[in-house]
C-alpha positions in Angstrom: 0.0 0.0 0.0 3.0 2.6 0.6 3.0 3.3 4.0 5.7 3.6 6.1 5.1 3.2 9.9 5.3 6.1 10.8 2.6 7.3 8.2 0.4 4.4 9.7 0.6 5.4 13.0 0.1 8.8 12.7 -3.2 7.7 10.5 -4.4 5.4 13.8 -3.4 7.9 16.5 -5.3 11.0 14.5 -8.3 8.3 14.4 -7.7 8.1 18.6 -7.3 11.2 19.0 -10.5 12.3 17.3 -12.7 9.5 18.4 -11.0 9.4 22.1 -12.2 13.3 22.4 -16.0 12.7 20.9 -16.3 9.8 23.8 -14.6 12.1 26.5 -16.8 14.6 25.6 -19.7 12.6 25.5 -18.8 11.3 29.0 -18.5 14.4 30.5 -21.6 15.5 29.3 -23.6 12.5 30.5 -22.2 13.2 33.4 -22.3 16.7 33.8 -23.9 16.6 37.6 -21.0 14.6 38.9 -18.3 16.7 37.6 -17.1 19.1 39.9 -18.1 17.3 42.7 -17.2 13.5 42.1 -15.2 12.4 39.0 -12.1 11.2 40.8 -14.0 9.0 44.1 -17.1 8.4 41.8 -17.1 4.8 41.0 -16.4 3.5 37.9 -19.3 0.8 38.0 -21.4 4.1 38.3 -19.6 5.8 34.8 -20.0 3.2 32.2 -19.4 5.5 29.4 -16.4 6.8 31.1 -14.9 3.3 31.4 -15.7 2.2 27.8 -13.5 5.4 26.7 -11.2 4.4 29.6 -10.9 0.7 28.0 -10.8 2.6 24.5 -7.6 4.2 25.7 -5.7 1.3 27.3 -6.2 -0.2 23.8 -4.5 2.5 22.1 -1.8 3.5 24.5 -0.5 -0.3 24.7 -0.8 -0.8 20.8 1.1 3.0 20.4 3.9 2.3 23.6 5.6 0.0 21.2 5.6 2.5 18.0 6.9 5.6 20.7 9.4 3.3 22.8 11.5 4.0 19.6 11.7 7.9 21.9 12.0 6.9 25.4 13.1 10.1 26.7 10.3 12.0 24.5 7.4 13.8 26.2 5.1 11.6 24.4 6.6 8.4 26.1 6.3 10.1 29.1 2.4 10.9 28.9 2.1 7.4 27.1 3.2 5.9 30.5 1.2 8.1 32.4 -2.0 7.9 30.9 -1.4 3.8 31.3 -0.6 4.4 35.0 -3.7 6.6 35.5 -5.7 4.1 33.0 -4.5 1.0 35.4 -5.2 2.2 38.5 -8.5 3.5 37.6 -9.3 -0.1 36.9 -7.6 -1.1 40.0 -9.3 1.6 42.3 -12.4 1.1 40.5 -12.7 5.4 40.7 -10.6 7.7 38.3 -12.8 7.1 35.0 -15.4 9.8 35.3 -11.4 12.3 36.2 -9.7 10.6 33.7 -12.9 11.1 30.4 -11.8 14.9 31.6 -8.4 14.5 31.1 -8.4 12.6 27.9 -10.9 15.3 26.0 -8.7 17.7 27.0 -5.5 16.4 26.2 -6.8 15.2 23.0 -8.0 18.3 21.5 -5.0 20.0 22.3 -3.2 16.5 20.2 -5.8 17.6 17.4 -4.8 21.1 17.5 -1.6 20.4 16.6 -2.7 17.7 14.2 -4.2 20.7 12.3 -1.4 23.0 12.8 1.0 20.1 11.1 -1.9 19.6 7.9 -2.1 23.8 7.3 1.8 24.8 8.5 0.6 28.8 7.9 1.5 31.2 10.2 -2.1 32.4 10.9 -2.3 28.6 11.5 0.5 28.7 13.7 -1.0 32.1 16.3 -4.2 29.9 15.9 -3.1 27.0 17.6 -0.8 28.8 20.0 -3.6 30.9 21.3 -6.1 28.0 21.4 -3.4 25.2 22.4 -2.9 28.2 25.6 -6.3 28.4 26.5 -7.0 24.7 26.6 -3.9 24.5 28.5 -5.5 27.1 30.9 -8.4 24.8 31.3 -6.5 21.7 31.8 -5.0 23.5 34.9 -8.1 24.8 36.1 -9.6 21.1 35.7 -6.5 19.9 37.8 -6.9 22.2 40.3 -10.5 20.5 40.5 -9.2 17.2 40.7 -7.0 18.1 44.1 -9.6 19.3 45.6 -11.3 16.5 45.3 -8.3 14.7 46.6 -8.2 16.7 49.5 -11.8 15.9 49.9 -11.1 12.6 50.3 -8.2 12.5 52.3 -10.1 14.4 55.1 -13.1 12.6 55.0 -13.6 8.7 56.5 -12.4 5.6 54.4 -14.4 5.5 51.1 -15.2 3.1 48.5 -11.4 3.2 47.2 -8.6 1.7 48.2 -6.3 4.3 50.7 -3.4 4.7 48.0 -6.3 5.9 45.9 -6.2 10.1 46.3 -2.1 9.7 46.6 -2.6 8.1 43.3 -4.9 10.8 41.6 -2.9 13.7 42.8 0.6 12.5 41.8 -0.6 11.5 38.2 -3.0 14.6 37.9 0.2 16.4 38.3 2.2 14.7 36.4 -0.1 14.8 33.3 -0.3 18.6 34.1 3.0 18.8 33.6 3.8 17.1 30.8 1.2 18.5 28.9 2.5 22.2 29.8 5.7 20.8 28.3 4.4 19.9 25.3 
């Protein structure tokens, strides 16, 4: 057919990347209500759209860890192990999935952003995506800051439904995904 690998991998992760943000989206708005108050203790059981995307997303970031493992020391092997940590110990926790549909809408249309940026290459293109890729930034830290408190929430309050590593968990990957996303 005339594709290299890299060509066919950047065809599968621009599929993720668009479909992963339509089901993150669609997650957060079926779940709109439980949003600011419970999408990191909320229980996975209770967010079955947020774990099908969740599931969605494991699939993709084990099938892609081989193709980026070629750039161990990239950002994008560093979110890719991330985003399989948080992934893992959403299942593990069973909480996290409701937090992490959030996180990968986010993430993702910033990934699509840039997608764009690559297909036009103008410079009005390139203040387009800067400006947008900031604001969605901006949100993503906003939407972090969110996500501690609701780790503080649960640290103060009596043993929930989660296992006790559980808000340690949330905050230390929240932050790191935080991060490397700024980076990006």
């Amino acid at each position: 057919m005339g594709h290299t690998v890299d060509t066919s991998c950047a065809k599968v992760s621009l599929v993720h990347h668009i479909l992963a943000m339509i089901l993150g989206l669609f997650a957060h708005w079926q779940y709109r209500e439980q949003i600011l108050e419970e999408a990191s203790f909320r229980s996975n059981d209770e967010t079955p759209y947020a774990v099908i995307l969740q599931h969605f997303n494991i699939g993709y970031f084990l099938y892609d860890s081989v193709h980026v493992a070629r750039s161990l020391g990239s950002p994008v092997a560093a979110a890719h192990v991330i985003a399989l940590l948080g992934y893992t110990t959403s299942e593990m926790a069973n909480v996290f999935a409701l937090a992490n549909a959030v996180n990968t809408w986010v993430t993702e249309l910033g990934s699509l952003m840039y997608s764009l940026y690559l297909v036009l290459k103008t410079p009005v293109a390139y203040k387009a995506f800067v400006g947008l890729y900031t604001l969605s930034r901006i949100y993503f830290a906003i939407w972090s800051c969110t996500v501690l408190l609701q780790v503080r929430r649960a640290l103060l309050a009596p043993p929930g439904h989660f296992p006790f590593w559980a808000p340690y968990c949330a905050a230390l990957l929240q932050i790191l995904l935080l991060g490397v996303n700024v980076a990006f």
